[in-house]
N, C-alpha and C positions, 0 to 999 in steps of 0.2 A: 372333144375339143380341149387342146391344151389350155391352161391359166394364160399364159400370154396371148394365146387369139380371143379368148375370153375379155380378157381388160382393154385388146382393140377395138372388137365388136361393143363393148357396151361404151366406149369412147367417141365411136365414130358414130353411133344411132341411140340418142339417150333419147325418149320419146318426152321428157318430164315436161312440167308447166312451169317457166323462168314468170317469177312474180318480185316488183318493184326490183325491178331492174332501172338501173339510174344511169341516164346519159348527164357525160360532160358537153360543157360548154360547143366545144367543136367535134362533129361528126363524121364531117366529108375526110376519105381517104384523101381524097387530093389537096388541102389544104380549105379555112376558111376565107370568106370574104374581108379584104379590106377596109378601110373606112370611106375608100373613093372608088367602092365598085370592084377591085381590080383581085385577084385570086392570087391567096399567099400561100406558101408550101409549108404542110406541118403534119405529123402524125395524127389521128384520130386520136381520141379521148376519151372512156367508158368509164363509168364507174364501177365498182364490182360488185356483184349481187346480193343480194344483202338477204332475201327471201327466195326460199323454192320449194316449190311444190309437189312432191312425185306420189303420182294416182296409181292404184292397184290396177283397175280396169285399163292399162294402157301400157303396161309391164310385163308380161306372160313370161319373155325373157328374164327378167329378175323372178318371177314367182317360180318359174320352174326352172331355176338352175343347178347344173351338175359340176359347179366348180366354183372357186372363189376367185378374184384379182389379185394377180401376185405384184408386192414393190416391195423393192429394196433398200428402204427406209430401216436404220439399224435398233435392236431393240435388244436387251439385255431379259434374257428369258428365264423364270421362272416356274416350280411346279409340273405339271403333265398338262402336254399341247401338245396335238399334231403340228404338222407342218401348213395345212389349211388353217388353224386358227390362226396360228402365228405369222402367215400371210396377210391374214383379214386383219387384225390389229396392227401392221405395220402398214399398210393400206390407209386405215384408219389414220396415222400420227402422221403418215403422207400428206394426207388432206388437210390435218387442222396446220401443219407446216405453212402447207401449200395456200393455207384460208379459202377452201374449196367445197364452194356446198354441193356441186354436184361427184365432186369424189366424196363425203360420205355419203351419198344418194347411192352409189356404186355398191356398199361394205351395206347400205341399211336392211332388215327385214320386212317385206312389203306382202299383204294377202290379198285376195281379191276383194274390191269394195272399200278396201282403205286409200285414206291420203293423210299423205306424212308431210307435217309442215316441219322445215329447217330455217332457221334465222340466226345472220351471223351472231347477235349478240347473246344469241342461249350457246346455240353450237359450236362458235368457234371462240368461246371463252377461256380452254384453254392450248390456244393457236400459239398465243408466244411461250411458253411454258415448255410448249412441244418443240420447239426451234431452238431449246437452248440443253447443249448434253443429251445423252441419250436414254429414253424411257426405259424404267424396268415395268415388266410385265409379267404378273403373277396368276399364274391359271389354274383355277380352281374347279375340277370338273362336277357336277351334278352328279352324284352315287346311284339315286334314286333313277333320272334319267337323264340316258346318254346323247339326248337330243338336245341338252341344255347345258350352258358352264357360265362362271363366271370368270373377269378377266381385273384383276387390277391394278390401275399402271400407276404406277409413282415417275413424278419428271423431277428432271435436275433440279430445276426451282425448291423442292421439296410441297409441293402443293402434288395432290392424286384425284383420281378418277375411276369410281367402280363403272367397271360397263357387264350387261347380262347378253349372250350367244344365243342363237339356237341355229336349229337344222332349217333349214329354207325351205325344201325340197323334201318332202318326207321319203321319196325313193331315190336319195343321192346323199350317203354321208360327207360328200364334199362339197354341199351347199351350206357353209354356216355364213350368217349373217350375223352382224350388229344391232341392237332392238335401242334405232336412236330417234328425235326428232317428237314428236309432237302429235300422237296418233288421232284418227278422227274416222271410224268407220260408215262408211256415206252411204253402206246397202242395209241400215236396219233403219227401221220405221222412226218420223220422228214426233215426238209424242208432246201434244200442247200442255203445258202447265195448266192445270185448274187451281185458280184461285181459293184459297182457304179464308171463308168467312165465317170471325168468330162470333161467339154465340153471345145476343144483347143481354147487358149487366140486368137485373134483373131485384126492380126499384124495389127501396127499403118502404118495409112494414107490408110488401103485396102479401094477400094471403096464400097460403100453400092448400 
């Protein structure tokens, strides 16, 4: 599957959990209600998503991919990168552009049993940074392993962003993901805190 039927397929069928999604005032395509009943003409109104939620168990296509999303969001490159990372991080500056949580949901690293919480004010903090000149992007590969690199982009602003890679797909070296977002693995056991109580002071003059 080429990268571009890749980034239609995960555009057109994103399975994810949209969480505090926020409606504006007016909903209806056809316009809202007047104040005498009578129906006025106006565009819908949404707020944009502020939280979301994408589950391993509900992703088989992100777990097991053989390709990354290619956009052509421009980026001043540094160091040794394929053409798949340098995809994936200009993917990445797309999204925070774009203030799009479910385009870093697309670039994210996801295994089975986890959920990745994203929220615009962690994730998309630096959205206007990324809007302004074009990011450099310095890649830095893992010696040790080749399934893992680091990436560091400096923006116009002069404000940067280390981010860490890996292979997504362990039998696809052109599965690299982004390791973003707020991990939470939902398929290990969850284990009740026991109370720790301490041991009573032990009165002056008792005998030993």
């Amino acid at each position: 599957m080429s990268n571009s039927q890749f980034g239609l397929r995960s555009r057109i069928a994103r399975p994810w959990a949209l969480v505090g999604v926020l409606l504006g005032a007016c909903l209806a395509v056809s316009g809202c209600g007047s104040a005498d009943g009578s129906a006025t003409a106006g565009p819908a109104h949404v707020a944009p998503v502020t939280t979301l939620v994408l589950r391993g168990d509900d992703n088989n296509d992100s777990i097991n991919a053989t390709s990354v999303p290619h956009c052509s969001t421009p980026l001043t490159v540094k160091g040794h990168a394929s053409t798949d990372q340098v995809d994936l991080v200009s993917c990445y500056v797309q999204a925070l552009v774009r203030r799009d949580l479910s385009g870093l949901a697309d670039v994210a690293r996801i295994s089975a049993g986890d959920e990745i919480r994203f929220t615009a004010a962690k994730d998309l903090r630096y959205a206007h940074d990324a809007a302004v000149g074009t990011p450099t992007a310095t890649f830095d590969p893992n010696l040790v392993d080749d399934a893992d690199a680091t990436v560091y982009l400096r923006f116009a602003t002069g404000r940067h962003e280390t981010l860490s890679m890996d292979i997504q797909n362990p039998t696809s070296t052109h599965s690299w993901r982004l390791n973003l977002g707020i991990i939470k693995n939902t398929s290990l056991p969850q284990i009740a805190a026991v109370p720790i109580v301490p041991p009573r002071p032990q009165a002056s003059g008792a005998r030993r």
